[in-house]
Structures are given as C-alpha cells and as structure tokens.
C-alpha positions, 0 to 999 in steps of 0.5 A, spaced: 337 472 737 329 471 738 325 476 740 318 474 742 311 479 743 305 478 745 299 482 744 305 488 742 309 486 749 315 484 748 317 478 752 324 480 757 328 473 756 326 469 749 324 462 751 329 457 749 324 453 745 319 454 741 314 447 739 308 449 734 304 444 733 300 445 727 294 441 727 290 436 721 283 436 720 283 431 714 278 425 714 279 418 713 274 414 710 273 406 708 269 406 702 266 399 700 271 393 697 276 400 694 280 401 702 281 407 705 281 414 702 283 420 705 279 427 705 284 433 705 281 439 709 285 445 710 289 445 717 286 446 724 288 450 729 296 450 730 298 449 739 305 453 741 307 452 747 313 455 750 316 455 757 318 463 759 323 466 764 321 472 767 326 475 771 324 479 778 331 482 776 334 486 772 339 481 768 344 483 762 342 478 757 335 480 757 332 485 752 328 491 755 326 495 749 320 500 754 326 500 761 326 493 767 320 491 768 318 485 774 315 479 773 309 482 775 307 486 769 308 480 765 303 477 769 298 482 769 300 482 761 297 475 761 292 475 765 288 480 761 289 476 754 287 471 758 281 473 760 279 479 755 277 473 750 280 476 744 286 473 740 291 477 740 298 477 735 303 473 736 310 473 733 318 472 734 323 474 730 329 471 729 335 476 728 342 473 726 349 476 731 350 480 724 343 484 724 340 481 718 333 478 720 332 471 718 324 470 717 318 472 722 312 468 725 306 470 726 299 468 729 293 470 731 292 467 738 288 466 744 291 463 751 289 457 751 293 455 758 299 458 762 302 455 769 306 459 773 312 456 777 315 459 783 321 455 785 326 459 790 331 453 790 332 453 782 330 461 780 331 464 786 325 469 785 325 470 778 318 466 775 318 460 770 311 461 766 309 454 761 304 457 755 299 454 751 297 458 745 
C-alpha cells in the first residue's frame, strides 16, 4: 500500500505510478589536446509527476484518514500550495499487507504545474489531476 500527502493532506487514492526524475547539474568541458572531462557538481533540482484520481464518491478501496472528502477540497488543497508560493512536504510511504513499513520519500516541494481532467465518459464525475513537483 502507498500513502501519499501533500503538505500534510493526504491524498484519498494513491496514484498508481510514481516517476521522480532526479536531475544533473554536472559540466562537461573540452580541454585543449586532453578530450572532454567532466565537472561533478551536486544534483539539481528532482521532477515528480504523478497522475491522481480524485473521487467525487465515496469509494472502498480509498483511504479517508479525516472522513469522505469530494474532489473539491483536494483541489482547493492544490490550488493554495500552488498560489501560497511556499514549498511544502512531500511524502509517500510504502506499507506491506502485513503493516510492516518499507522506507519513506520525502521532499521538499513546490507545485510547479497540474492539470485537471474531467471526462464523464471515462471517470463518470470523479477528477483525474496530472501533477508536476
């Protein structure tokens, strides 16, 4: 089981993928008759995408820890990390079917884009929301 939360929020349905992209900032430099080297410089900034259902109801296999919440306050959750233009925590953690915990990511993060879908053919009225952290 994945639980994923941002800024403290839990997210209702865990995302079934994850991608995190962690970035390079080395240089690579061509010296005169001696070929290129490269310049190792600490990692740049990591990109999470994420694609999230967020369900208008109330569904068994969704884990709401504070009662049911509609899709609306998960967005109204992103949009005021979006626009307080302050990183927030970032987290999922992964927990086996026995309760053990396997490890746990956490970033500091800032929402750098989302997009919301609404498609009454394919999510009837739950929302699909593509992140980018």
């Amino acid at each position: 089981m994945y639980l994923f939360y941002l800024g403290g929020v839990q997210l209702p349905i865990a995302p079934s993928k994850l991608q995190v992209k962690i970035n390079g900032n080395n240089k690579t430099i061509t010296l005169i008759n001696e070929g290129e080297v490269n310049l190792i410089k600490p990692s740049g900034l990591s990109d999470i995408n994420f694609d999230v259902l967020l369900p208008n109801v109330k569904y068994p296999f969704a884990s709401y820890t504070d009662g049911f919440k509609e899709a609306e306050y998960y967005l109204g959750v992103l949009k005021l990390l979006k626009t307080s233009n302050k990183p927030f925590e970032f987290s999922v953690s992964r927990v086996l079917p026995s309760g053990n915990h396997l490890f746990k990511t956490i970033f500091t993060a800032t929402i750098e884009d989302y997009t919301i879908t609404e498609d009454a053919d394919k999510y009837g009225s739950d929302v699909w929301v593509s992140i980018k952290l």
